[in-house]
ZARO-735673 format. One record per residue: residue number from 0; residue in one letter; chain; x, y, z of N, C-alpha, C in turn. Coordinates in pm, whole numbers, plus 50000, padded with zeros to 5 digits. Each point is the difference from the previous one (the first is absolute). Example, Ala and Ser with C-alpha at 12.3 -4.5 7.8 and 13.67 -1.06 7.14 Angstrom:
<sites>
[0 'a' 'A' [51319 49431 50780] [49911 50119 50000] [50090 50120 50000]]
[1 's' 'A' [49965 50105 49928] [50082 50119 50006] [49923 50109 50073]]
</sites>
This chain:
<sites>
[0 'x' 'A' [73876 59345 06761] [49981 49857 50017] [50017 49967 50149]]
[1 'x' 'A' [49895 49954 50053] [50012 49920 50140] [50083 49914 50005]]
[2 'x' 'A' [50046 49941 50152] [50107 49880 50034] [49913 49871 49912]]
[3 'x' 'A' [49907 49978 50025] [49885 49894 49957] [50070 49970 49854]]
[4 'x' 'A' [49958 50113 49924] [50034 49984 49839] [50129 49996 49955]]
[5 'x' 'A' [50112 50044 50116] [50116 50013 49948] [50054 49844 50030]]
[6 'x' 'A' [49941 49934 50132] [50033 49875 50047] [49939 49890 49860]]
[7 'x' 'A' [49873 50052 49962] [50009 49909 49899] [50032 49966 49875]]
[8 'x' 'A' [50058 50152 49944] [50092 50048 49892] [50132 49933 50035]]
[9 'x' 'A' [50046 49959 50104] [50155 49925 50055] [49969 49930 50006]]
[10 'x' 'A' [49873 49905 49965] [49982 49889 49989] [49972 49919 49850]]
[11 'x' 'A' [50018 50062 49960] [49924 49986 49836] [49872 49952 49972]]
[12 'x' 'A' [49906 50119 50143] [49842 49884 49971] [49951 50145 49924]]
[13 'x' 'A' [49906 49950 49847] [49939 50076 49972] [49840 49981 50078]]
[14 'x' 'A' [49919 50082 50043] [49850 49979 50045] [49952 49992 49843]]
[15 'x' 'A' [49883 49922 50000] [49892 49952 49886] [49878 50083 50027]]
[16 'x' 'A' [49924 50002 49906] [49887 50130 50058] [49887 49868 50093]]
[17 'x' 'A' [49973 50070 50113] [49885 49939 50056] [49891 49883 49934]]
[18 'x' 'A' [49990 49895 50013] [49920 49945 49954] [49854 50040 50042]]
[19 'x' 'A' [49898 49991 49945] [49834 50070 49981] [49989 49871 50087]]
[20 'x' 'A' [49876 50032 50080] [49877 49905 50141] [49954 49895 49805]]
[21 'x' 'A' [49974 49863 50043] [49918 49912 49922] [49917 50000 50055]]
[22 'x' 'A' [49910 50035 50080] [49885 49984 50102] [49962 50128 50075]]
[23 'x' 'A' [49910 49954 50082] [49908 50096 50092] [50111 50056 50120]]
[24 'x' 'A' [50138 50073 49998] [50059 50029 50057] [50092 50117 49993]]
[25 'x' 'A' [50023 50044 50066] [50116 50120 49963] [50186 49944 50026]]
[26 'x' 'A' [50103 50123 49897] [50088 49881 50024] [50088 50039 50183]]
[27 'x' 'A' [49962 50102 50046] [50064 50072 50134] [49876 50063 50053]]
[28 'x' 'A' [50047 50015 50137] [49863 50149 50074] [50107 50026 50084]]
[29 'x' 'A' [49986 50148 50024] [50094 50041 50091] [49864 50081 50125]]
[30 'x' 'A' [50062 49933 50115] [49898 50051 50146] [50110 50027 50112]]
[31 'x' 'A' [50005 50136 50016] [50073 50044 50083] [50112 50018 49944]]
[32 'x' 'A' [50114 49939 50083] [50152 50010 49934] [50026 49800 49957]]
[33 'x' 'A' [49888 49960 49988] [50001 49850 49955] [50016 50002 49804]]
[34 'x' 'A' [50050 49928 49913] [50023 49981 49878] [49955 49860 49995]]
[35 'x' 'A' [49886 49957 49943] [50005 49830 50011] [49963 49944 49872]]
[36 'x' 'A' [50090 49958 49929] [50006 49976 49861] [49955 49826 49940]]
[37 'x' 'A' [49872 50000 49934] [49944 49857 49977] [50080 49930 49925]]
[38 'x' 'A' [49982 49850 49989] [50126 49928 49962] [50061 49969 49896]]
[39 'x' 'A' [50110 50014 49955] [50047 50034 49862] [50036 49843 49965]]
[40 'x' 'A' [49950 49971 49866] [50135 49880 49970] [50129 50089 49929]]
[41 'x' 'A' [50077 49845 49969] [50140 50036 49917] [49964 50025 49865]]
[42 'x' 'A' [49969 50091 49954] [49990 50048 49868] [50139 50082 49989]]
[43 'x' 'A' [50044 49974 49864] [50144 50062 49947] [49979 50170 49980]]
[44 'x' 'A' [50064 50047 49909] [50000 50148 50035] [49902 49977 49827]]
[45 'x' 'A' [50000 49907 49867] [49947 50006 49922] [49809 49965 50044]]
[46 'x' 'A' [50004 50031 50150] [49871 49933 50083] [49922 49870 49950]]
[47 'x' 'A' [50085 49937 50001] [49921 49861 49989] [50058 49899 50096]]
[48 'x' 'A' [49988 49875 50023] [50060 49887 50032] [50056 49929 49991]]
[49 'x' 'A' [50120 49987 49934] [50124 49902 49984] [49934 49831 50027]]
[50 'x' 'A' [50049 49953 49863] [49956 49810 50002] [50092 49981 50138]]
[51 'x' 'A' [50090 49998 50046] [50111 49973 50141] [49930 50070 50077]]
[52 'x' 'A' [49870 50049 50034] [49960 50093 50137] [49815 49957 49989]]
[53 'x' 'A' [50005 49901 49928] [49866 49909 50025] [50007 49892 50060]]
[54 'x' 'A' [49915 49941 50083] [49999 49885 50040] [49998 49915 50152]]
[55 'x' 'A' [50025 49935 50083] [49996 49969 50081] [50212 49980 50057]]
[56 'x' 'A' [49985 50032 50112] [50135 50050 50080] [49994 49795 49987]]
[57 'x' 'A' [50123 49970 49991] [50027 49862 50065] [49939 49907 49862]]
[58 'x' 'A' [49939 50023 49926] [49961 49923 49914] [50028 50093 49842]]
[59 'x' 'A' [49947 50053 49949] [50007 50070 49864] [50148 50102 50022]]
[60 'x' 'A' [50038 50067 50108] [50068 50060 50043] [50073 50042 50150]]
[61 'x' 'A' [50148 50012 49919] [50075 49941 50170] [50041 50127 50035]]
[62 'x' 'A' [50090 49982 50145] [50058 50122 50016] [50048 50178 49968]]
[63 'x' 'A' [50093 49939 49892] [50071 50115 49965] [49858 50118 49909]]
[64 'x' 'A' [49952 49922 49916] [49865 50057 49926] [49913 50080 50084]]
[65 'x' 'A' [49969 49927 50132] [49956 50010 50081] [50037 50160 50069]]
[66 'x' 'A' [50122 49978 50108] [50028 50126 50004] [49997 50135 49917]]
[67 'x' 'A' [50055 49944 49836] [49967 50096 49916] [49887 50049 50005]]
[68 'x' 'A' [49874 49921 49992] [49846 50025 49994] [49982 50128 50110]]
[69 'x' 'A' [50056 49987 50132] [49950 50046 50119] [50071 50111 49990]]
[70 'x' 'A' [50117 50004 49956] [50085 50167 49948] [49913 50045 49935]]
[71 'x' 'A' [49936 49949 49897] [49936 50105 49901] [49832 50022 50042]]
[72 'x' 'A' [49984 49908 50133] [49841 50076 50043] [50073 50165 50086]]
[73 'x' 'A' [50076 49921 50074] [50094 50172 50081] [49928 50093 49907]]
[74 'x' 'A' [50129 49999 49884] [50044 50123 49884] [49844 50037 49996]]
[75 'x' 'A' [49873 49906 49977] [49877 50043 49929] [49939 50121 50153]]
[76 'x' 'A' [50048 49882 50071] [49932 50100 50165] [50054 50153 49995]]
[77 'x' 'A' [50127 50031 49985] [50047 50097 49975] [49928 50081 49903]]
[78 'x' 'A' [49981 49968 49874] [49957 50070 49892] [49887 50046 50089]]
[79 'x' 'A' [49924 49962 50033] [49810 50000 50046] [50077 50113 50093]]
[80 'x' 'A' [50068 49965 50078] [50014 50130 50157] [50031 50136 49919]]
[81 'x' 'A' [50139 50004 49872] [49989 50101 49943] [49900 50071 49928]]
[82 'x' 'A' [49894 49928 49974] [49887 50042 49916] [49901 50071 50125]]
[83 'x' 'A' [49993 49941 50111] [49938 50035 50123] [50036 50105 50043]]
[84 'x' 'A' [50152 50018 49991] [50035 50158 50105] [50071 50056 49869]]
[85 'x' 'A' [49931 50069 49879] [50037 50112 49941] [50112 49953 49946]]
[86 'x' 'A' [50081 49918 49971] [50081 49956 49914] [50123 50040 50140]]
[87 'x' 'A' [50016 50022 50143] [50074 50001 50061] [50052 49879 50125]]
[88 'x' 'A' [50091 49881 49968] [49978 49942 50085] [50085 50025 50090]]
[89 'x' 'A' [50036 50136 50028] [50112 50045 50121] [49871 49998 50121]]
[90 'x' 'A' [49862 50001 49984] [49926 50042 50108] [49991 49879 50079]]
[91 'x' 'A' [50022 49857 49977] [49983 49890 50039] [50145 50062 50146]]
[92 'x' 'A' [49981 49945 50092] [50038 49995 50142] [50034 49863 50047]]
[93 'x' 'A' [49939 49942 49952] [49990 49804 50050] [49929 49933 49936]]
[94 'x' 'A' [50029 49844 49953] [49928 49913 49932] [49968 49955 50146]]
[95 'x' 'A' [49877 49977 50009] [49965 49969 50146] [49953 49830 49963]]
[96 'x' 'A' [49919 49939 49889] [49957 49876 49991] [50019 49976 49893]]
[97 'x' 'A' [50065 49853 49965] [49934 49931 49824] [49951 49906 50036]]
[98 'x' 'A' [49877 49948 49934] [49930 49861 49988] [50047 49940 49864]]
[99 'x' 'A' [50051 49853 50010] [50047 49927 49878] [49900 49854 49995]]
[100 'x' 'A' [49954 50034 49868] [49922 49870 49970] [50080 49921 49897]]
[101 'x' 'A' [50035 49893 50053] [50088 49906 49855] [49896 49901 49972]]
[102 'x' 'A' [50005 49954 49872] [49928 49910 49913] [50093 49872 50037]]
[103 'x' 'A' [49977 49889 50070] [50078 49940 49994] [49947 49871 50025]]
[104 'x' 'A' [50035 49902 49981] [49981 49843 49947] [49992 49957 50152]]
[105 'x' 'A' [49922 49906 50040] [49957 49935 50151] [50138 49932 50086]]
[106 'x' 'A' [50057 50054 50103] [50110 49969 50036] [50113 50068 49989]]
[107 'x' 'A' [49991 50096 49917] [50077 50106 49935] [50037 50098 50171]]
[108 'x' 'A' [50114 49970 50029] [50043 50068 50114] [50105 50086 50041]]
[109 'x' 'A' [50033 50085 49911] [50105 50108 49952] [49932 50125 49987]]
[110 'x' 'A' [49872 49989 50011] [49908 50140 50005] [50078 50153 50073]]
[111 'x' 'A' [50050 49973 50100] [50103 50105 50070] [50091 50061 49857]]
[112 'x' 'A' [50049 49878 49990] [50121 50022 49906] [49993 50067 49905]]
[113 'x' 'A' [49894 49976 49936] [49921 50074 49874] [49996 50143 50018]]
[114 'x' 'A' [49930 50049 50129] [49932 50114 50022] [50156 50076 49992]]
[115 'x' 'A' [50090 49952 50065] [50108 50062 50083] [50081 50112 49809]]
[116 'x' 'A' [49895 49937 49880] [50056 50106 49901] [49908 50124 49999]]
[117 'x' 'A' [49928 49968 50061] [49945 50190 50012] [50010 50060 50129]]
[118 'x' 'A' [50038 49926 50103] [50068 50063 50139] [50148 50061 49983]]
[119 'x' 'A' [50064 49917 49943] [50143 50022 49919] [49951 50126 49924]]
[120 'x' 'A' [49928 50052 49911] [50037 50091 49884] [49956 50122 50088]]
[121 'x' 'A' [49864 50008 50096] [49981 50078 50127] [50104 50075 50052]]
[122 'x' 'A' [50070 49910 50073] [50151 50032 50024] [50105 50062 49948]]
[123 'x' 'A' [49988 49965 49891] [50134 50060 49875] [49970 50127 49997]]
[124 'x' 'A' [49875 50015 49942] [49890 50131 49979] [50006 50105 50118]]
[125 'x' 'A' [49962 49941 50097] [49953 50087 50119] [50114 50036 50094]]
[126 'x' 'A' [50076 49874 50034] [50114 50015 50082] [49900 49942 50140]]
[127 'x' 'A' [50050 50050 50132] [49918 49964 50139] [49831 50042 49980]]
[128 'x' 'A' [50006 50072 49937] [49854 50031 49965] [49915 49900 49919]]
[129 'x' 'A' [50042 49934 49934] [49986 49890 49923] [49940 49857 50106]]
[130 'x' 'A' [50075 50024 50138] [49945 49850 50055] [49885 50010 50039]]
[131 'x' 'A' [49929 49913 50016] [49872 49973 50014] [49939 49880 50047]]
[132 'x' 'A' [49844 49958 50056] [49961 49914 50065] [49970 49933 49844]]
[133 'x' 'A' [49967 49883 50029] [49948 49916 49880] [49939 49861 50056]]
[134 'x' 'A' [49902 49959 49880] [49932 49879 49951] [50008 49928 49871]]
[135 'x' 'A' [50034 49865 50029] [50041 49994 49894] [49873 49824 49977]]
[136 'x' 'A' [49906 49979 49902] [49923 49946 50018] [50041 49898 49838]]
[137 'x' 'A' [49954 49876 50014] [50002 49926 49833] [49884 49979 50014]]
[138 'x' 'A' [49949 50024 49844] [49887 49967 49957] [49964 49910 49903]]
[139 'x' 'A' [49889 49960 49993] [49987 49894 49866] [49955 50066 49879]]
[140 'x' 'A' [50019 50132 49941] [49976 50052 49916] [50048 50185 50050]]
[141 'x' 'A' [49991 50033 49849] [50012 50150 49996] [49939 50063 49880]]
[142 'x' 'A' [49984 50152 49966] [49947 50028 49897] [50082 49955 49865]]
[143 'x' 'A' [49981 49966 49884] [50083 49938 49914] [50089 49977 50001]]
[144 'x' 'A' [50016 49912 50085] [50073 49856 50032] [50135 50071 50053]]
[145 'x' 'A' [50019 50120 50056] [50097 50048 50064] [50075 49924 50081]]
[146 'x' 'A' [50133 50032 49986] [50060 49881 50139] [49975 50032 50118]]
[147 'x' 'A' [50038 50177 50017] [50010 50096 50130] [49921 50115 49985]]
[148 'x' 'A' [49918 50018 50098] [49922 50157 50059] [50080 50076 50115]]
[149 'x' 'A' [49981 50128 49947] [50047 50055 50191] [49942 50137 49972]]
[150 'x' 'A' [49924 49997 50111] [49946 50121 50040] [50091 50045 50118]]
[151 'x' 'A' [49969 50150 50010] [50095 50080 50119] [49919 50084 50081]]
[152 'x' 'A' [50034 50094 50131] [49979 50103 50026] [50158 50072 50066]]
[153 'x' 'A' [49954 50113 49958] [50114 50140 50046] [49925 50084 50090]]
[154 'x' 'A' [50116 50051 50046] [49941 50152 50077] [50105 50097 49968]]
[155 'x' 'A' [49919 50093 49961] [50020 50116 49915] [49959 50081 50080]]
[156 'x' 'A' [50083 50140 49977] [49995 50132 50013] [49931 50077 49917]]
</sites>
């Protein structure tokens, strides 16, 4: 067992199996020592969407949900990188970027705040390797009615 899996075994995160592309896309490409993984929502580990992880940030759903949502795009990002490198995520070296899209209601200005639950679980996970540049964007929609997206890239060995 890698530090990766043992860090998240001390965490009590189980990974969920990869969610499948809905579209004309793949869910990672790896070019060079780049890992760049397309954007996951918060689907639970039973892979679906939780009624509390639909909706608009600031209006249908506040904060705390919120962060939850953005922990569990992390966990999904993770799953996808393990599915990417051979079921090993000791090869990851650095989370180098996440992009965070929140669903959120017009005025809705906590968007940071939101994201900061899958920068947070990054961290836990990775340790210094874990920090990373980021974007963190609100949108007026997501794929079924998701609260939070986050896509990533790593660099891997």
């Amino acid at each position: 067992m890698n530090v990766v899996d043992t860090r998240l075994a001390e965490l009590g995160i189980t990974l969920p199996s990869p969610a499948a592309p809905v579209a004309n896309y793949v869910p990672y490409v790896i070019t060079g020592n780049l890992l760049v993984i397309s954007g996951q929502l918060c689907f639970g580990l039973d892979g679906k969407l939780a009624d509390k992880h639909k909706g608009k940030l600031g209006a249908e759903i506040f904060n705390e949900a919120g962060l939850e949502a953005a922990r569990l795009c992390a966990i999904n990002v993770l799953a996808q990188a393990k599915a990417a490198l051979g079921g090993d995520l000791g090869r990851i070296t650095r989370c180098v970027r996440l992009g965070g899209f929140i669903n959120a209601a017009p005025h809705f200005a906590a968007l940071p705040a939101i994201m900061n639950g899958a920068s947070d679980l990054m961290v836990e996970v990775l340790g210094d390797k874990g920090r990373h540049a980021r974007s963190t964007i609100g949108v007026a929609e997501l794929p079924a009615d998701a609260a939070v997206e986050v896509e990533a890239m790593f660099e891997i060995a």
